[in-house]
N, C-alpha and C positions, 0 to 999 in steps of 0.2 A: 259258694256256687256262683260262679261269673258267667256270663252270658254274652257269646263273642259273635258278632255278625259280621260278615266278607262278603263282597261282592267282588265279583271273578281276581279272586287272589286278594284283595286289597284287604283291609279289616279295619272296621268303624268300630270306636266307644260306644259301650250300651247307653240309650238315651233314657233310660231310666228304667224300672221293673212297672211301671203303668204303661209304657208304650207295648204295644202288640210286634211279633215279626212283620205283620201285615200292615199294621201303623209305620213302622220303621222301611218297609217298601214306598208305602205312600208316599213318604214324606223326602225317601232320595229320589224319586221320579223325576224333582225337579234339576238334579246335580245330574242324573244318571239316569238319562229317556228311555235306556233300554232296558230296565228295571221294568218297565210297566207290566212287560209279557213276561218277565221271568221266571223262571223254576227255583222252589224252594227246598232245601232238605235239612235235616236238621239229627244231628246227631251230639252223642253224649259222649264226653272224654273227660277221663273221673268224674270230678264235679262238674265240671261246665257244662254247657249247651251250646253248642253252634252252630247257626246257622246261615248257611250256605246259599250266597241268591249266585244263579248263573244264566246268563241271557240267551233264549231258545234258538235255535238255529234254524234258519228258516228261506224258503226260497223267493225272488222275488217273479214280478210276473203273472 
């Protein structure tokens, strides 16, 4: 059971089964600003879990 997170398309190594999805946002914030406000989903394929950050679409102004 592997645990795969992507952020818009790309896909990072699990940073270990103690990190949270929510820890593992935090912590790209700094690599990837638009992470902060991001949408998260998370779905099951066989075994794994992956979860899915994609950055909110938003208007400026």
């Amino acid at each position: 059971m592997a645990r795969k997170f992507i952020v818009d398309g790309t896909e990072y190594p699990d940073p270990g089964p103690g990190i949270s999805p929510e820890q593992f946002k935090d912590m790209m914030v700094g690599f990837t600003p638009e992470l902060s406000n991001a949408d998260m989903t998370t779905e099951k394929v066989g075994e794994d879990t992956i979860y899915r950050f994609k950055k909110r679409v938003g208007t400026k102004g």
